[in-house]
C-alpha positions in Angstrom: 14.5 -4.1 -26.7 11.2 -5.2 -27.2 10.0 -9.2 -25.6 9.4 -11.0 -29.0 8.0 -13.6 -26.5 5.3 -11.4 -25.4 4.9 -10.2 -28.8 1.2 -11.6 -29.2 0.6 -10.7 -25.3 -2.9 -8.2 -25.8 -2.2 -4.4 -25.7 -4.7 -4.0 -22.3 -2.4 -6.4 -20.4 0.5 -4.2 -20.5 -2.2 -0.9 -19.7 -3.6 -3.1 -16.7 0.0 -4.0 -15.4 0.8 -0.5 -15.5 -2.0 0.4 -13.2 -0.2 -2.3 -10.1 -3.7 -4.0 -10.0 -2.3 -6.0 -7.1 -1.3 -3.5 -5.3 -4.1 -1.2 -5.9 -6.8 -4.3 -5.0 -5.4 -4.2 -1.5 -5.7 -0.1 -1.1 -9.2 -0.2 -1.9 -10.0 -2.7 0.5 -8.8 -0.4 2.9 -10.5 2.4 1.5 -14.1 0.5 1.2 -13.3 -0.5 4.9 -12.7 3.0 5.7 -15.9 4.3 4.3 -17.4 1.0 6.1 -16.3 2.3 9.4 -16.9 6.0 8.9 -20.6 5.3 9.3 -22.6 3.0 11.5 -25.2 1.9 8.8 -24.6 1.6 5.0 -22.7 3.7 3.1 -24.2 5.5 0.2 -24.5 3.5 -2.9 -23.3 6.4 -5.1 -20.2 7.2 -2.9 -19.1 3.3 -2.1 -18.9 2.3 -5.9 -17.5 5.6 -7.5 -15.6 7.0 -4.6 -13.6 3.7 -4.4 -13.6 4.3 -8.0 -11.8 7.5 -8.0 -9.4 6.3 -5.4 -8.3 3.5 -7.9 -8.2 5.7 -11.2 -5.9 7.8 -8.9 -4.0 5.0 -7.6 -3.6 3.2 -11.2 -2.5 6.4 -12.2 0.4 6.6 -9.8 1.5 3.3 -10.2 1.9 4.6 -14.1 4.0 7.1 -13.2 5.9 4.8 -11.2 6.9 2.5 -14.3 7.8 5.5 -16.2 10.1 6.4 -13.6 11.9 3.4 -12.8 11.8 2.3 -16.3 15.3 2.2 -16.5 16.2 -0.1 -13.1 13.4 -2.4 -13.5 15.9 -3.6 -16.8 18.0 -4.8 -14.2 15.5 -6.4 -11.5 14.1 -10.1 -12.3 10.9 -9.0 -10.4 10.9 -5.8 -12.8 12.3 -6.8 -16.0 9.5 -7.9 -17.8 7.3 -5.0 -16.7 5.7 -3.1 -20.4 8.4 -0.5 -20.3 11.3 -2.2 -19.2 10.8 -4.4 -22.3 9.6 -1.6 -24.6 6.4 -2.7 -25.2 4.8 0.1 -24.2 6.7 3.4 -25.0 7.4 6.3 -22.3 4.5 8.7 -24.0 1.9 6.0 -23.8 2.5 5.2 -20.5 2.7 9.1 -18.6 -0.8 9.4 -21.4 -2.2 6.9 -19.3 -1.7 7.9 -16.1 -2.5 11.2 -17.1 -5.8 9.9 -18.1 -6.5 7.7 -14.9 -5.5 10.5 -12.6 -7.8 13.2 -14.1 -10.9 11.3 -14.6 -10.3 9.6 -10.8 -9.9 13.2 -9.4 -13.0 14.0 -11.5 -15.1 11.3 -9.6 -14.4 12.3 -6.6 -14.9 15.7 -6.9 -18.4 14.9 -8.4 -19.5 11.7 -6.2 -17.7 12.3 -3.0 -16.2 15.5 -2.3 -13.0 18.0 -2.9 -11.4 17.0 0.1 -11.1 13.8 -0.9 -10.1 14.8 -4.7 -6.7 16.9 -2.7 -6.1 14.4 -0.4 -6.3 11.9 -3.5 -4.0 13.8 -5.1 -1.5 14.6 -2.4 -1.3 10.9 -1.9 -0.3 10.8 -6.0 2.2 13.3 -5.5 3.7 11.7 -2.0 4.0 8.0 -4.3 4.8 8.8 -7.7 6.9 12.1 -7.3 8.4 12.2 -3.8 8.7 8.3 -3.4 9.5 7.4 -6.9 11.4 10.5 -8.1 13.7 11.2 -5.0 13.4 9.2 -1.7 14.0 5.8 -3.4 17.3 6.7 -5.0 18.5 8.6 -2.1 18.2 7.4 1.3 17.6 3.6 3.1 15.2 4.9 4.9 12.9 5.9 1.7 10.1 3.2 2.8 9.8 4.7 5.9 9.2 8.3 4.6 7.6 7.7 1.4 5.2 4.9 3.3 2.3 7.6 4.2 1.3 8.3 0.7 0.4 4.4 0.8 -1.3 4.6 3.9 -3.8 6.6 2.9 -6.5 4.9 1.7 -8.5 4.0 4.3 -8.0 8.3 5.1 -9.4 8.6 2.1 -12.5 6.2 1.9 -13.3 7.7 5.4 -13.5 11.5 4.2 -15.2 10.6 0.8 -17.8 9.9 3.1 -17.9 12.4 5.8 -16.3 15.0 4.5 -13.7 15.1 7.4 -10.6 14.0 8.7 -11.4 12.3 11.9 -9.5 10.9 14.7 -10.0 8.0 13.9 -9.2 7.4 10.4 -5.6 8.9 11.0 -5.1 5.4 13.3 -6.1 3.6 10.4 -3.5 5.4 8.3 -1.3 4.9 11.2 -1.3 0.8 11.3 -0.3 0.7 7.2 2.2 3.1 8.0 3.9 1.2 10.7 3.4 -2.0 8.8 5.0 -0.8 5.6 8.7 -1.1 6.6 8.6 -4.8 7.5 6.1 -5.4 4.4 8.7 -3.6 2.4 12.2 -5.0 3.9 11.4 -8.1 3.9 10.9 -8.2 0.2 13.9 -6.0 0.1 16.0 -9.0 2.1 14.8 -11.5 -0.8 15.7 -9.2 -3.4 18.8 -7.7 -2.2 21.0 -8.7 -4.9 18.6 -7.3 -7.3 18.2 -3.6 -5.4 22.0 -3.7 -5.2 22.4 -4.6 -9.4 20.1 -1.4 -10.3 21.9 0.9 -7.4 18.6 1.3 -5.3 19.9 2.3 -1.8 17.5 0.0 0.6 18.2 -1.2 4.0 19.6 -4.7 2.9 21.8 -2.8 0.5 23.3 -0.2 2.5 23.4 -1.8 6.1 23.5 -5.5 5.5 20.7 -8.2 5.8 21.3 -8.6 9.8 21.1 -4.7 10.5 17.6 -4.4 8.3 16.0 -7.9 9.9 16.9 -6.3 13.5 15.0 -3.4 12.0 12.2 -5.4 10.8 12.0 -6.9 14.5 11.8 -3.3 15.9 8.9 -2.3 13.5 6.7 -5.3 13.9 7.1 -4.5 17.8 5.9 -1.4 16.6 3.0 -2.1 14.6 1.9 -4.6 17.1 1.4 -1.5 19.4 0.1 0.7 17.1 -2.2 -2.1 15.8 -4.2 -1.7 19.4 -4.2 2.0 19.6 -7.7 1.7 18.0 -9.0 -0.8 20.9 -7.3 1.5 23.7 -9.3 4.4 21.9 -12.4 3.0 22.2 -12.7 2.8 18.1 -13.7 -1.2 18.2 -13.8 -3.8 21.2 -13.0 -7.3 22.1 -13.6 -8.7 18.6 -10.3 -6.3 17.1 -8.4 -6.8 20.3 -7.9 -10.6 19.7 -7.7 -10.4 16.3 -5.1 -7.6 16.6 -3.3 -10.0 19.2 -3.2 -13.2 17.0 -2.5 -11.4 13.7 0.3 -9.6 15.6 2.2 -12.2 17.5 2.4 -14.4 13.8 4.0 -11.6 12.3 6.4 -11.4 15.4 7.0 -14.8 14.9 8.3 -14.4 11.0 10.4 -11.1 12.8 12.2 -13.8 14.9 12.1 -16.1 12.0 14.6 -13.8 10.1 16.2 -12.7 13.0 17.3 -16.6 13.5 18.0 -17.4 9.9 17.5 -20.7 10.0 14.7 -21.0 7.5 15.5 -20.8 3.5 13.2 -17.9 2.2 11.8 -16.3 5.1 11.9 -13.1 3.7 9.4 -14.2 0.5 7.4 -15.7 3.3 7.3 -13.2 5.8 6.8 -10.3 3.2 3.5 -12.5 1.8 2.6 -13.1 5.6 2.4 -9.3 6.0 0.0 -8.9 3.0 -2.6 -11.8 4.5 -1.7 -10.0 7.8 -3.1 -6.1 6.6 -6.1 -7.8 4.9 -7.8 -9.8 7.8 -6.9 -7.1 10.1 -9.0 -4.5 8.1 -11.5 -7.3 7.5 -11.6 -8.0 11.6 -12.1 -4.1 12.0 -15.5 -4.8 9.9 -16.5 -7.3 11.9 -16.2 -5.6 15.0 -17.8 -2.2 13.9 -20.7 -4.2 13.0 -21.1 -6.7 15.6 -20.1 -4.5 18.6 -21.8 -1.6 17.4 -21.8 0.3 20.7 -17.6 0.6 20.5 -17.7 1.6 17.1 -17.3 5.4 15.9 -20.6 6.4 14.0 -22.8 5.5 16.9 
């Protein structure tokens, strides 16, 4: 089974593709923006570097665990099928000793540099991704995105308490925008890959209910999200600054919502779902720039 193409590809590739570095990149921005806003000066040296550190060990670890378990659909995905255990470059044993690896050494840091709140939380997140997600809620209902989503929202939760030692308020909104954006994020990649999700039996929305009944869905969440996204303005969290951001970044993604809805553009779902990435990415980025230029509306004054 093994690639003979990607015979001479290096061995730390297929390790580093394991780990979803993509993926992982965009949770620790999150997470360095929740420590960012926990605090109205500078966060710690020691905690920035090797609490975000910890979170992506963790986070590397559960994506691991995630090839292992879908080793045997991602055969049948052309998005999947060249991933280190689909193609057998990597065997089962090497990959769960990875992420074995990865998630004790991550949970290690952040008991030692942040603190063991963190660590659970961490952990719970691993758990709610890799076992929960993965294992069950993927193969057995449409609406496994929607469920599984928290353990992916956590990050900026995470970032916030490695720093303060709390759940605040406050971080739970932040943990409450990913979780509203992950469905459209999600479906809309699910609408361009539909044929493949159907091929390895994955149950998602496109699948089950059609590509209409999930882009009417995907128009109902972005509504959502657009609301949730100003929860944090409403609450007094940032000011003007996040409000207009939060605005503009929300009506475009509306606009790709009615994009689908209408149909009338070839590969709106590839565009829409890449839209939503740029979309969670300045939003946290606009949240940083509000904090620290309208420092009387932010929460550590």
């Amino acid at each position: 089974m093994t690639n003979t193409a990607s015979s001479s590809r290096p061995l730390w590739k297929d390790y580093l593709e394991l780990t979803k570095p993509r993926v992982v990149a965009l949770m620790i921005l999150t997470s360095l923006i929740g420590m960012l806003l926990a605090v109205p000066g500078m966060v710690p040296l020691d905690v920035l570097i090797f609490g975000n550190l910890g979170i992506a060990l963790v986070a590397g670890s559960a994506a691991a665990v995630n090839h292992y378990v879908d080793r045997r659909i991602d055969v049948h995905m052309a998005r999947t099928q060249n991933r280190p255990l689909a193609t057998g470059r990597l065997s089962s044993a090497e990959a769960l000793g990875f992420a074995a690896v990865l998630g004790i050494i991550g949970t290690a840091i952040l008991v030692v540099f942040a603190n063991v709140l963190t660590a659970l939380l961490t952990i719970a997140a691993l758990v709610g991704y890799a076992v929960i997600y993965t294992l069950y809620l993927k193969r057995a209902t449409p609406q496994n995105i929607v469920i599984g989503g928290l353990a992916g929202a956590a990050p900026p939760l995470l970032g916030w308490v490695a720093v303060t030692g709390e759940v605040h308020p406050y971080s739970l909104l932040l943990v409450l925008i990913i979780f509203a954006w992950t469905p459209p994020h999600f479906w809309a990649l699910a609408v361009h890959r539909q044929e493949d999700y159907a091929k390895a039996e994955i149950p998602m929305l496109p699948v089950t209910h059609g590509e209409k009944y999930t882009v009417f869905n995907i128009l109902l969440y972005t509504l959502l999200l657009l609301v949730v996204s100003l929860l944090p303005y409403v609450f007094g969290m940032f000011g003007w600054i996040y409000l207009v951001g939060a605005l503009l970044l929300g009506s475009r993604f509306l606009y790709w919502a009615i994009v689908m809805i209408m149909g009338k553009k070839q590969g709106s779902g590839m565009k829409t779902f890449q839209y939503s990435i740029w979309y969670l990415m300045i939003l946290f980025v606009v949240m940083l720039t509000d904090h620290y230029l309208l420092p009387a509306t932010a929460m550590g004054s």
